[in-house]
Legacy VTK file of the C-alpha trace (Angstrom):
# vtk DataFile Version 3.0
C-alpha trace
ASCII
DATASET POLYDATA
POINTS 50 float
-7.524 0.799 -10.513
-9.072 -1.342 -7.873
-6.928 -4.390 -6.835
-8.834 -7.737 -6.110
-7.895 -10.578 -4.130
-7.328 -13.646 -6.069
-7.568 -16.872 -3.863
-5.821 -20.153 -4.589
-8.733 -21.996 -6.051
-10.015 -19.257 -8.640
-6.183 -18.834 -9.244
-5.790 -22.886 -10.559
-9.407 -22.937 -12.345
-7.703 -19.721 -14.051
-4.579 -21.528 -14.774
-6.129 -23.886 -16.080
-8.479 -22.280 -17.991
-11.848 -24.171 -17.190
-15.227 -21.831 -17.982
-15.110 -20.519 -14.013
-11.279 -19.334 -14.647
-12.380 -17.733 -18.033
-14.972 -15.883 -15.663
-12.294 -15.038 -13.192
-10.048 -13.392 -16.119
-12.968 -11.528 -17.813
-13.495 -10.085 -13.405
-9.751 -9.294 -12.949
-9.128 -7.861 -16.528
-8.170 -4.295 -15.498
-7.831 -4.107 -12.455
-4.816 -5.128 -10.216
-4.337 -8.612 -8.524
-2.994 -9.341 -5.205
-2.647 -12.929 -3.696
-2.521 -13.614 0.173
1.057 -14.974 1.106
-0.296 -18.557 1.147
-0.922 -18.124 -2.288
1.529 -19.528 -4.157
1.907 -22.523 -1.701
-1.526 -23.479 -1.808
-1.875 -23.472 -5.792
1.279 -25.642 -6.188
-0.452 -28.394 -3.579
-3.524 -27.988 -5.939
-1.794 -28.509 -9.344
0.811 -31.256 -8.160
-2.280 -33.523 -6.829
-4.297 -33.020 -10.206
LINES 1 51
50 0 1 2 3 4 5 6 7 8 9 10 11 12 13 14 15 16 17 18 19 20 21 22 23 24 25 26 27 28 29 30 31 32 33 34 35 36 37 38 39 40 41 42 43 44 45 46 47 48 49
């Protein structure tokens, strides 16, 4: 299984499930995900400004 680095920006178009984020699912669907440490920070800024 080959892990792939999700960034913050494909990670909120996935949340929110716009036509790039259904792209990003189709790429990460089986295979593991790993998010940098600023991940979670940087997602949160993203979705409290929308």
């Amino acid at each position: 299984m080959t892990p792939i680095v999700l960034d913050a920006s494909a990670g909120v178009e996935w949340l929110l499930f716009s036509e790039a984020g259904q792209r990003v699912g189709l790429v990460a669907a089986g295979h593991s995900i790993w998010v940098p440490e600023h991940y979670f920070v940087e997602t949160g800024a993203t979705i409290r400004r929308l």
